[in-house]
SEFI-532997 format. One record per residue (C-alpha): chain; x, y, z. Coordinates in steps of 0.5 Angstrom, whole numbers. Example, Ala and Ser with C-alpha at 12.3 -4.5 7.8 and 13.67 -1.06 7.14 Angstrom:
% residues 2
A | 25 | -9 | 16
A | 27 | -2 | 14
//
This chain:
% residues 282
A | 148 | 209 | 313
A | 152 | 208 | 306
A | 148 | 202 | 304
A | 142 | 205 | 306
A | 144 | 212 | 302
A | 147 | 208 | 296
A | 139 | 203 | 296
A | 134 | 210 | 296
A | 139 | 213 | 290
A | 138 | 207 | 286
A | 131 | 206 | 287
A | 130 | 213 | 285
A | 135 | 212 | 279
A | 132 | 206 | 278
A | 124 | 209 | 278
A | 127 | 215 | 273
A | 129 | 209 | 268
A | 122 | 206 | 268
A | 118 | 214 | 268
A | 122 | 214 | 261
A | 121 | 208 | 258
A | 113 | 210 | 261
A | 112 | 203 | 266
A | 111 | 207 | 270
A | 106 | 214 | 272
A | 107 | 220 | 277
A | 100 | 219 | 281
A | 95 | 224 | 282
A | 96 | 225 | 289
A | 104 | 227 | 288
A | 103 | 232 | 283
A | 97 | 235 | 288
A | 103 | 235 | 294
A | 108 | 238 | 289
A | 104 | 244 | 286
A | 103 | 245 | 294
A | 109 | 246 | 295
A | 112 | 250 | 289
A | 106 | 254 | 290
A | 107 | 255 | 298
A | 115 | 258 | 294
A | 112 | 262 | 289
A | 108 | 266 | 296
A | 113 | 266 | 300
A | 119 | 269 | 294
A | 114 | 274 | 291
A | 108 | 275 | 296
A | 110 | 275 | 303
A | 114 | 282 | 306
A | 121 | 281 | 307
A | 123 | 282 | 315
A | 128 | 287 | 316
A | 128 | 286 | 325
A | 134 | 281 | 326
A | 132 | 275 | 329
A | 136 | 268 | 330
A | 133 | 262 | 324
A | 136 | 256 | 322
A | 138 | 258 | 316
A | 144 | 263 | 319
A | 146 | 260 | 325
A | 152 | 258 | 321
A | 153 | 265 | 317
A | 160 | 268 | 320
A | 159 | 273 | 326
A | 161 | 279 | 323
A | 154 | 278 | 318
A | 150 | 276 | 323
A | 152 | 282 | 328
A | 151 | 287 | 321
A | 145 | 283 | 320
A | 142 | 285 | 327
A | 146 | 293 | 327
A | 147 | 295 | 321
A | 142 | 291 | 315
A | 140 | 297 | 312
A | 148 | 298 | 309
A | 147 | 290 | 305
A | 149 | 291 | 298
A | 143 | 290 | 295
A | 142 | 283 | 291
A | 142 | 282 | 284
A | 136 | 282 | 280
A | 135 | 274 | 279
A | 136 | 273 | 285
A | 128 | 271 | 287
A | 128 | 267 | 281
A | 134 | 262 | 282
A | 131 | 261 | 289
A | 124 | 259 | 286
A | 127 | 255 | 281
A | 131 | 252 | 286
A | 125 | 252 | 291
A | 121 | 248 | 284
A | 127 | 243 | 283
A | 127 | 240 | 291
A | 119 | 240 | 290
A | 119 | 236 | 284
A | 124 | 232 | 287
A | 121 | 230 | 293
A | 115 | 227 | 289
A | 120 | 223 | 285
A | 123 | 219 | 292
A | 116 | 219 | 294
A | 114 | 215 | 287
A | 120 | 210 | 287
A | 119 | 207 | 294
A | 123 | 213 | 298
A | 120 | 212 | 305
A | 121 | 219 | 308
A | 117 | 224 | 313
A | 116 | 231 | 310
A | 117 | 238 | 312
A | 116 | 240 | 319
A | 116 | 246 | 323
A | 122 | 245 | 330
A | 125 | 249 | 336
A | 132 | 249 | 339
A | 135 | 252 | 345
A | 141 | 254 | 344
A | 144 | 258 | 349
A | 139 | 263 | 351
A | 136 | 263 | 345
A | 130 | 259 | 342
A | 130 | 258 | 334
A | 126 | 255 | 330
A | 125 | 252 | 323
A | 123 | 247 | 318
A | 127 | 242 | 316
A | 127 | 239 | 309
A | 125 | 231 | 311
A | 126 | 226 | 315
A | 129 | 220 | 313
A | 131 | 214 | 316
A | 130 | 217 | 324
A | 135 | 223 | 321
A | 135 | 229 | 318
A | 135 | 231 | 311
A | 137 | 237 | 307
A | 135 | 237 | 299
A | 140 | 243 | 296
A | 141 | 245 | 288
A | 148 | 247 | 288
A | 151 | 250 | 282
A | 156 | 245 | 277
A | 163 | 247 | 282
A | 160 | 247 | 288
A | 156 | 240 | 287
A | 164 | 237 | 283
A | 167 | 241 | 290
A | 164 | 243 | 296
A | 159 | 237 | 296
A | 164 | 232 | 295
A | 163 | 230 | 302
A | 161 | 232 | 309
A | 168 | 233 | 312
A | 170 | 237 | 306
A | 163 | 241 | 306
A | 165 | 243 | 314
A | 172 | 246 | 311
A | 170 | 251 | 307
A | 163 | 252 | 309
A | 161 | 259 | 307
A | 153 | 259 | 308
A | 153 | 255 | 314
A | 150 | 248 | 312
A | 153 | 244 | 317
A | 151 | 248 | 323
A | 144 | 249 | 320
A | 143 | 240 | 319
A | 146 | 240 | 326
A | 141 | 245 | 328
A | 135 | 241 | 326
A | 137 | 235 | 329
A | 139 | 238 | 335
A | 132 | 241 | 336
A | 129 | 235 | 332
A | 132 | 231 | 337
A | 134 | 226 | 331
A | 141 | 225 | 328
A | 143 | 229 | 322
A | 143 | 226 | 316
A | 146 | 229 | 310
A | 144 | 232 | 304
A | 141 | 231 | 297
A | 144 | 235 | 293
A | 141 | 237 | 286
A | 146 | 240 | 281
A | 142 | 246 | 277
A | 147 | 245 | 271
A | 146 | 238 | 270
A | 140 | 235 | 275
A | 145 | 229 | 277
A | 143 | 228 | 284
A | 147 | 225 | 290
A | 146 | 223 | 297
A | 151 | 225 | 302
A | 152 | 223 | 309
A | 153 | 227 | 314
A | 158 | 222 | 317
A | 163 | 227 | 321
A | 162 | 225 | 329
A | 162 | 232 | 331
A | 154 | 235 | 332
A | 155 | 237 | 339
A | 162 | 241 | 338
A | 157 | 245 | 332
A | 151 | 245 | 337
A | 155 | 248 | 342
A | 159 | 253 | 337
A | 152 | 256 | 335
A | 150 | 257 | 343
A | 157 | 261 | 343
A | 155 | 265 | 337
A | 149 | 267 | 341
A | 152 | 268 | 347
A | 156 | 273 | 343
A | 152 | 277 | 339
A | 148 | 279 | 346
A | 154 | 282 | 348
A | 154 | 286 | 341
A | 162 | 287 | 340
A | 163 | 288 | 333
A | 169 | 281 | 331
A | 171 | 280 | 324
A | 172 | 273 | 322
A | 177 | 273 | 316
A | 183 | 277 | 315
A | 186 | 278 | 307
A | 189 | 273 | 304
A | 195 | 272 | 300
A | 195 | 273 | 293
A | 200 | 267 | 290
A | 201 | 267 | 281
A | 204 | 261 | 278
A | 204 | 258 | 285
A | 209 | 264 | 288
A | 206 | 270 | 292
A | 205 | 277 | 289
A | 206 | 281 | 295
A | 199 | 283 | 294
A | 192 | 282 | 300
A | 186 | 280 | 296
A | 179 | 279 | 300
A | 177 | 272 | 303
A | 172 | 268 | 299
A | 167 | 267 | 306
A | 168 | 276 | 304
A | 167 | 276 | 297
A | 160 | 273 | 298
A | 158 | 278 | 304
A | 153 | 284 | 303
A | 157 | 287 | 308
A | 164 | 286 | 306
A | 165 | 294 | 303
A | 163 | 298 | 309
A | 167 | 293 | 314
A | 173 | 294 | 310
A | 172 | 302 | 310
A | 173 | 303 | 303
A | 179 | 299 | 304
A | 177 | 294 | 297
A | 180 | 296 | 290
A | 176 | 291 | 286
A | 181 | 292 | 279
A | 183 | 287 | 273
A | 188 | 282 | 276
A | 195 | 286 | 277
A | 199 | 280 | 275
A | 195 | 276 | 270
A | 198 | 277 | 263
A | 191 | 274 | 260
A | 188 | 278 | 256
A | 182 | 278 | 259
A | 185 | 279 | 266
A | 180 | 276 | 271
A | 177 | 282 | 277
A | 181 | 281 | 284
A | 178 | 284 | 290
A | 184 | 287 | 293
A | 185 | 290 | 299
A | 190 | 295 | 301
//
């Protein structure tokens, strides 16, 4: 798979080149797929009505338990998002479309978008994958400059730390697709590098069974936190004080599922001037 991902890199680099020194032209029948699909985003960001009924999609299965159970009991106590969020998703929503156009144009043979269901447990969940390609599964993400330097290193240190569950959603469609998993192409916002990144971890079927457990459990409705405080450490010594996980820092739900217990302050122990702002817990 390495040697394939490292051909369609090239072939896409090597058309990028050719568009610049104008060999090379974006046809007329791309441009109308690509403002398609940028003006599907642009309805469904701004025009169609946000669910507020929980129900299991592809994107979540990988969010941590005590989000979904919040997300299914209590979604009327999320924290509201901040004013720019639609616009990042429609600009990452433009980016993945503008990109796809361009493997198509340099020879990137892939199947589009499609809709698919799984059986995970008892629970059937849908979705549309990115592409196909390969006879696997692809997932094309604009990650900010740190998550593409770190997060999107490789596979194995993705599933590490995989705050949003990318792991579970390419395995999910892939599981329901009946295809193997593919990996991602992931576009850096800062910058518009771009990578593949395979998906080169022999353990779809443990990820496939973890979400059938997810569902079974969230039947059963019992409130469970995933994460506990973690120790603060300053020039690599402990401090004595709980701060809030980072997977907790990116919940909605984080200040009513620690009752009050976060106190978001200036670092107790950073001498900078500017001393950076830690969630304690307490």
């Amino acid at each position: 798979m390495l040697k394939m991902t490292q051909l369609n890199e090239l072939k896409i680099h090597q058309w990028l080149q050719n568009a610049i020194k104008g060999s090379v032209a974006m046809s007329d029948e791309t441009i109308e797929c690509v403002v398609g699909e940028i003006s599907t985003a642009l309805s469904k960001q701004f025009q169609e009505t946000r669910e507020e009924k929980f129900r299991w999609r592809m994107s979540n299965v990988g969010r941590p338990y005590c989000q979904l159970w919040y997300q299914k009991n209590k979604p009327e106590l999320a924290e509201n998002k901040n004013t720019v969020f639609l616009l990042n998703m429609i600009v990452g929503d433009i980016v993945e479309a503008v990109f796809k156009g361009v493997m198509k144009e340099a020879g990137v043979a892939f199947q589009d978008s499609k809709s698919v269901e799984g059986k995970f447990g008892e629970a059937n969940i849908k979705g549309t994958n990115d592409l196909t390609l390969d006879d696997a599964v692809w997932d094309v993400k604009t990650a900010s400059n740190w998550s593409y330097n770190n997060k999107f290193e490789s596979a194995e240190k993705l599933a590490a730390d995989d705050t949003f569950g990318y792991v579970a959603q390419l395995c999910g469609y892939a599981h329901a697709d009946d295809v193997e998993p593919g990996g991602w192409i992931v576009l850096n916002k800062n910058s518009m590098e771009f990578k593949f990144v395979p998906y080169d971890i022999p353990n779809q079927n443990e990820v496939v069974q973890e979400i059938a457990d997810k569902v079974v459990e969230l039947e059963a409705n019992k409130f469970r936190r995933c994460y506990e405080p973690v120790e603060e450490f300053y020039r690599r010594k402990p401090t004595g004080n709980k701060k809030l996980s980072v997977a907790c820092g990116f919940c909605s739900f984080r200040y009513d599922c620690w009752n009050g217990r976060i106190k978001e302050e200036p670092s107790r122990c950073s001498t900078a001037q500017e001393k950076p702002m830690v969630a304690y817990i307490d």
